[in-house]
N, C-alpha and C positions, 0 to 999 in steps of 0.2 A: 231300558230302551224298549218300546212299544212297536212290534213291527204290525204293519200290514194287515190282517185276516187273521190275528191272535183270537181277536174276539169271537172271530165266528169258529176258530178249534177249540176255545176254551168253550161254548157251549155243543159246538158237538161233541166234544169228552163227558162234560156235565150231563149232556142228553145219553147218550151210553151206558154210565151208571145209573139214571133212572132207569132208561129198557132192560140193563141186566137185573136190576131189582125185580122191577116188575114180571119179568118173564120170569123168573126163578119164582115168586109168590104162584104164577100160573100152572108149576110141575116141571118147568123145562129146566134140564141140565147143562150149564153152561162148557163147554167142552174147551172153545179156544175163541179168542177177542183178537180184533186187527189181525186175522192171518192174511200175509202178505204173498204176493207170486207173483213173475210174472208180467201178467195180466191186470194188475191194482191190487185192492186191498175187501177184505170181507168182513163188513164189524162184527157180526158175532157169526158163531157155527154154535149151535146149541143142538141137544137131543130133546125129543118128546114122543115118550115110547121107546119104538122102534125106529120111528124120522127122524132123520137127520137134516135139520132144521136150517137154512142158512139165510140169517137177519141182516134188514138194512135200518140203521137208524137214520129218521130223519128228523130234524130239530131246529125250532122257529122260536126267537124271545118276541116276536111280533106276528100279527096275522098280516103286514103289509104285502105279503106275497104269497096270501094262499094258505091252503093248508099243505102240512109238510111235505106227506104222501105226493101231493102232486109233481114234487121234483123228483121221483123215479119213474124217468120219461123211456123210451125206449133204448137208447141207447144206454142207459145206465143198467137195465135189465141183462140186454146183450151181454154187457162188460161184466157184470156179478153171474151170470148164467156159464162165463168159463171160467173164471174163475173158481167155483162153483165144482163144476167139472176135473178143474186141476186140482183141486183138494183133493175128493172121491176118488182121483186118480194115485193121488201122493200119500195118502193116509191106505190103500188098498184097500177101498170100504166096499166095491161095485160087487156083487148088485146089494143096493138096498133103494126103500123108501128114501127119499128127498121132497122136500119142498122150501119154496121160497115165503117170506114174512118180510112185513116190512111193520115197523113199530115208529107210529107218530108222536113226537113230543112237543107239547107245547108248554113252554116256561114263561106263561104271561104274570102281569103283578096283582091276577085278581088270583093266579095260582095256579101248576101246572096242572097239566092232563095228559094222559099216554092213552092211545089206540092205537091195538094191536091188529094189525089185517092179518090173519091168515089164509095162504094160496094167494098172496097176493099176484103175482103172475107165474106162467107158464115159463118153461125152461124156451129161451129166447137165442136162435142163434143166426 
């Protein structure tokens, strides 16, 4: 049985292991995937360096709506920015370096492509 918005979790899964590949080829340490709280969900917490990194995948099988990135409107920022918070809190990591990333994926049939924004936004509350 086929529900509902499978298709769109089966490619944001898909899109995920692309970004974690890709980020991992880039030096980033993948630390924890889906940590959950809360406040929602964080697709990846990765390190680079000394940053501690916290990724948003976003992932399109068409360009009918844009490029990926432009679905982390504000309020989605907000909602990853305490979350975000609630790790660094729950992990005891404070103080360190932090920033936000968001990793765009696009899985079209001429063949994927990942861009990676770094600093993609400021810590939003």
């Amino acid at each position: 049985m086929v529900m509902k918005g499978d298709g769109r979790i089966r490619t944001g899964k898909r899109g995920e292991e692309l970004a974690v590949a890709y980020l991992k080829s880039k030096g980033y340490r993948i630390i924890e995937r889906n940590y959950k709280c809360l406040f929602g969900e964080i697709d990846i917490v990765a390190k680079e360096g000394n940053t501690v990194v916290f990724v948003e995948v976003k992932s399109r099988k068409s360009e009918d709506f844009g490029d990926p990135q432009a679905a982390v409107g504000w309020e989605k920022k907000r909602k990853i920015s305490r979350i975000a918070l609630k790790y660094l809190e729950e992990k005891h990591l404070y103080p360190c370096d932090a920033r936000f990333d968001v990793v765009a994926v696009k899985m079209l049939p001429a063949g994927n492509t990942i861009e990676l924004i770094q600093n993609a936004f400021e810590l939003a509350l």
